[in-house]
C-alpha positions, 0 to 999 in steps of 0.5 A, a space after each residue: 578497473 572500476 566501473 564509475 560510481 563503483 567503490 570496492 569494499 574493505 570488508 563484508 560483515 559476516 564472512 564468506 566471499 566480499 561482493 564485488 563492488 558496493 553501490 552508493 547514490 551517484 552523486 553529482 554524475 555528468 549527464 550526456 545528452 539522452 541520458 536520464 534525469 537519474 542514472 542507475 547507480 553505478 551505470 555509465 551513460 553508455 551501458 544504459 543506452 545499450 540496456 536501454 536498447 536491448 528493452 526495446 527489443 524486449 517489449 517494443 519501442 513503445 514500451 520503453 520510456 527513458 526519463 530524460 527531462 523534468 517535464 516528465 514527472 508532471 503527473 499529480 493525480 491520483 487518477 493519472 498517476 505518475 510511472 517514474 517518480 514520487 508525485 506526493 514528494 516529501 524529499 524533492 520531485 526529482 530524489 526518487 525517480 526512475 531512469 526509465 519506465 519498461 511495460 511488459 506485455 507478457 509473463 514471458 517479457 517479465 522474465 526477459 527482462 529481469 534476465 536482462 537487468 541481471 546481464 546489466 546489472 540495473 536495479 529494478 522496481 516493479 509495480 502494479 498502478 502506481 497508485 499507492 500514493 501516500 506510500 511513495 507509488 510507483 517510486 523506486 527506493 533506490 534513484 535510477 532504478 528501472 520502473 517495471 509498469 506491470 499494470 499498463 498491459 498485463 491487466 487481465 482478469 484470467 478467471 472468475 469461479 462463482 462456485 469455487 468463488 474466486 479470480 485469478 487476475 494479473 497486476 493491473 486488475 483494479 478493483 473498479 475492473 474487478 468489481 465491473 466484471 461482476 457486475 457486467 456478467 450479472 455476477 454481483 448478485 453471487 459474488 462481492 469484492 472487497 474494496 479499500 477506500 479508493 478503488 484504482 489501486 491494483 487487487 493484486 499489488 494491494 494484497 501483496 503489500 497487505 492493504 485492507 478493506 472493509 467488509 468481512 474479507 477486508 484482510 486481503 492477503 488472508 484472502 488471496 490464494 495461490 500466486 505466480 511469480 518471477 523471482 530474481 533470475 527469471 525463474 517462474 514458480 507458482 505456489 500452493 497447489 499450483 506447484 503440482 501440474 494438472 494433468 490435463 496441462 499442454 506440455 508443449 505451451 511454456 509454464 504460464 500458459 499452461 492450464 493450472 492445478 484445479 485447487 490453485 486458488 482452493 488451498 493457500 498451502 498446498 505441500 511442504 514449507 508455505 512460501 507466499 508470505 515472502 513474497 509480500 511487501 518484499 523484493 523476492 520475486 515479482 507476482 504476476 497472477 494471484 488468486 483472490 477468494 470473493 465474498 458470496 453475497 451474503 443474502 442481505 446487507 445494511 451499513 450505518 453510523 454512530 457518532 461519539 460526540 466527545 474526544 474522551 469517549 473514545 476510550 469507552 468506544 473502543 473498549 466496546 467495540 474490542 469484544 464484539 468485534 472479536 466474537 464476529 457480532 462486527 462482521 466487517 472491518 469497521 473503522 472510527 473516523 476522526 472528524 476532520 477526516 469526514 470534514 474534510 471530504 465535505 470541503 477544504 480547510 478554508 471553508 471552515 477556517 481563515 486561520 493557519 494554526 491547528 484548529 482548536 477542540 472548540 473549531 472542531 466541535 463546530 465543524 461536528 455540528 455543522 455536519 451532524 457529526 462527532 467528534 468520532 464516527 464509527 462506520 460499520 455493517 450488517 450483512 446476512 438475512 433480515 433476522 440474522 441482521 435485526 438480532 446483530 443490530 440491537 446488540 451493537 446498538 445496545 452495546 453503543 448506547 452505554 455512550 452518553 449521546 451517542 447517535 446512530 444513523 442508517 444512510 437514508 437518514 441522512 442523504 445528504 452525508 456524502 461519506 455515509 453514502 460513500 461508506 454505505 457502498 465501500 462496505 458492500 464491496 461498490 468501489 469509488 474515488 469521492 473519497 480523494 477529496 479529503 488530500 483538498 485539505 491543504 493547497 497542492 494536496 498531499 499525504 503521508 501515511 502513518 500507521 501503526 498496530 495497536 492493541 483494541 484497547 481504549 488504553 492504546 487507542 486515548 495514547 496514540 490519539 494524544 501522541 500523534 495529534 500533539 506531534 501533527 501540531 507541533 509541525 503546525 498540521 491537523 490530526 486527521 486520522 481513523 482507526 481501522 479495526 482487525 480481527 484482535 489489532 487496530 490499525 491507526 492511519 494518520 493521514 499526514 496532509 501537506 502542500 507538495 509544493 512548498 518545500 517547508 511543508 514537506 519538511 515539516 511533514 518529513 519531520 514529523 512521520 519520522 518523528 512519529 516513527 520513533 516515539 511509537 517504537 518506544 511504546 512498543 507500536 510498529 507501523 505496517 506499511 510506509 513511505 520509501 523514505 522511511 523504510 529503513 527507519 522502521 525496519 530498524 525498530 523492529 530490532 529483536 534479538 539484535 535485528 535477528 529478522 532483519 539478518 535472516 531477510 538479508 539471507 533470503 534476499 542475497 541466495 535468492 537475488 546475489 546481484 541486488 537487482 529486484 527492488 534494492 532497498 525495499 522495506 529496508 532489505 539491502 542487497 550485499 553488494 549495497 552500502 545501507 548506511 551510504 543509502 541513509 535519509 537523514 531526519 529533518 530538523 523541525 
């Protein structure tokens, strides 16, 4: 007999034994009262009580949150972000949002619980803060899913080893936590923490899916060692070196309580194949502890800015800065800002235009005087002594100057620049918020991000610029973008800003991300990292070889999780026993 929601399937491509049943949307199910907003596909009303009732028992009553009413995804800030839905929503506040909300307190209730969801066979979403917004946040892919708030208790920082120069923290450990910690135990002055833009994101779930900062550790996930994790089943394992016990270890204390290997957070690899790289951005296993190397303070430091007045320099400002930045004279990740992203950190769109159209180059040159800015600003750092900093100097200095009217600027120099004395600590590793200000832009603020990976050419650089202000306009929106700069690649973030709360404007902004999506896999550029509703539209362009990846990941995902629970349709990996295609969002039409 099926269960309801549940239809069986003719046949599995492939080969070996169908699965039992294929898990489609829910559709127009009849709710009963105390039933969520969104069942889990394939639920019936009673089973969820009963799952529901079994989590209580699990983490507490207060831990336990069903979404039954509308009301509940009233959360839109960043700084109180929603635990159930997608607050910056391009397909509707209520298409993404979880059933319910579950806090685990402990490693040990992250293992029942995912025991549980096996039991029950309810798909679950972990995350860290929920604070990745212009990602989706704490939204499952799959509507009804169980959200697993991994940050709200499990928010520890286990250690921090000024000689080993590391910490270990658990998934709700923000950078501003992190950063506090250091600077409470009058660490600051040994150690630093690199930071993204904003800091009340998780240190922990922002490496996991790969994000950066900018200082010289700003590849986070390159500076992350050793990781705990739960995979599907409940099963702990820790990696690298925590897979040899430390001999000084209490037998008679359960696995996560036990002291690990002294090089856990020492040496990435520790012995045979190296496994954490599956762990990220994937829906293999949940990380609740991780490593993380911290920067010794490096004995000096000095940011600055220099401003390229004119939008056909950008060509010549990236082909200088590709060999210094490859021979380590750019010691950070530096990042080249488009005007109206520093603009817009200054004031709304309204306090420089009455009109709705895109503004015009000449609106934008105006803007840049006013501001004392360029068309591009390039945001950069010197770290070290004063004589290692003064000899770097005038080599990014003299490098720069071959730009006709290319200024350069130290903080002091304009105090009143709120991004350059923002900057001035995000690239010393001090977290901040001020930067939210630029999702004001619009009315009802929102943004999707858009980013792709190009080479550090000035080639790439001039094509993705033309290619991606030419779509925002024709959806009638501002470029507002910054290419933030890797060890030998760039990556091209395009902040999408849209009002949240007219439905044409999420259309428009829906349309033109997938849009973007397909021109850019045609030039050979794919994006890193994006929202939930364009996870299978970007894993599809990566399609060497007839999709060979994508199989091998879909091999991994049904040994490792044969029921489909953890994350089901995460980046694009669907579980055997799920329809991909009854899954599909379908693109907008302009």
């Amino acid at each position: 007999m099926k269960e309801p929601g549940r239809v069986a399937p003719e046949e599995t491509v492939g080969g070996g034994p169908p699965p039992s049943v294929y898990r489609k949307p829910n559709g127009d199910v009849p709710r009963e009262a105390g039933d969520p907003l969104c069942l889990p596909p394939g639920i019936s009303s009673e089973q969820f009580k009963q799952f529901t009732l079994r989590l209580a028992e699990t983490s507490g009553e207060d831990n336990v949150t069903v979404i039954t009413q509308s009301e509940e995804l009233r959360q839109e800030s960043y700084l109180e972000p929603s635990k159930c839905h997608d607050m910056f929503h391009i397909m509707g506040k209520e298409y993404f949002v979880a059933s319910a909300v579950v806090s685990p307190r402990g490693v040990d209730e992250v293992q029942t619980i995912m025991r549980l969801c096996n039991e029950f066979e309810i798909p679950v979403w972990p995350f860290s803060i929920g604070r990745n917004v212009g990602y989706g946040g704490a939204a499952p892919r799959v509507p009804g899913s169980l959200g697993m708030d991994l940050g709200r208790n499990m928010n520890k920082i286990l250690e921090v080893n000024v000689e080993g120069a590391y910490a270990l923290v658990e998934p709700g450990v923000t950078f501003f936590d992190l950063h506090n910690y250091l600077v409470e135990n009058n660490l600051r002055d040994k150690l630093w923490i690199d930071v993204p833009d904003l800091g009340g994101g998780s240190v922990l779930g922002n490496t996991v899916e790969r994000g950066v900062g900018y200082t010289p550790y700003g590849d986070h996930y390159m500076m992350h060692c050793g990781m705990e994790i739960v995979l599907p089943n409940g099963e702990l394992i820790r990696t690298g070196m925590g897979a040899l016990p430390n001999p000084k270890a209490d037998p008679n204390k359960p696995p996560h309580e036990q002291e690990p290997n002294a090089c856990w957070q020492l040496f990435n690899y520790g012995f045979g194949p190296y496994n954490d790289g599956i762990f990220t951005q994937a829906s293999l296993g949940i990380v609740v502890k991780m490593g993380i190397w911290l920067m010794v303070n490096p004995g000096g430091y000095q940011s600055y800015l220099i401003t390229i007045p004119k939008d056909e320099q950008l060509h010549q400002a990236v082909e200088i800065i590709r060999p210094l930045r490859v021979a380590m004279v750019l010691q950070n990740v530096p990042t080249l800002r488009h005007v109206l992203l520093d603009a817009a950190v200054m004031g709304d769109r309204k306090s420089y235009t009455d009109s709705s159209n895109p503004l015009t180059d000449e609106e934008m040159d105006t803007i840049a005087k006013k501001h004392n800015l360029g068309r591009w600003n390039f945001y950069g750092a010197l770290y070290g002594p004063p004589p290692v900093r003064e000899v770097m100097w005038q080599v990014v200095k003299g490098a720069f100057s071959q730009i006709e009217g290319a200024k350069f600027y130290f903080p002091e120099d304009m105090p009143d620049n709120v991004v350059l004395q923002t900057r001035h600590d995000t690239l010393q590793g001090i977290p901040s918020v001020t930067e939210l200000k630029w999702v004001d832009w619009l009315p009802n603020g929102a943004h999707l991000f858009f980013s792709p990976i190009a080479k550090v050419s000035g080639d790439d650089a001039k094509a993705q610029y033309e290619l991606t202000r030419r779509r925002c306009e024709e959806a009638g929106f501002d470029f507002i973008g910054t290419f933030v700069v890797g060890m030998r690649e760039m990556h091209h973030i395009v902040c999408i800003v849209f009002d949240r709360k007219d439905p044409d404007s999420c259309r428009r902004a829906h349309w033109v991300i997938s849009t973007l999506i397909d021109d850019a896999a045609k030039m050979g550029w794919g994006e890193y990292r994006t929202h939930i509703a364009l996870m299978d539209q970007i894993a599809d362009t990566y399609s060497f070889n007839n999709g060979a990846m994508w199989k091998f990941n879909q091999q991994i995902k049904d040994t490792l999780d044969p029921k489909g629970i953890l994350a089901p349709g995460k980046n694009g990996i669907w579980p055997k026993n799920y329809d991909r295609e009854a899954w599909k969002i379908e693109k907008p039409i302009l």
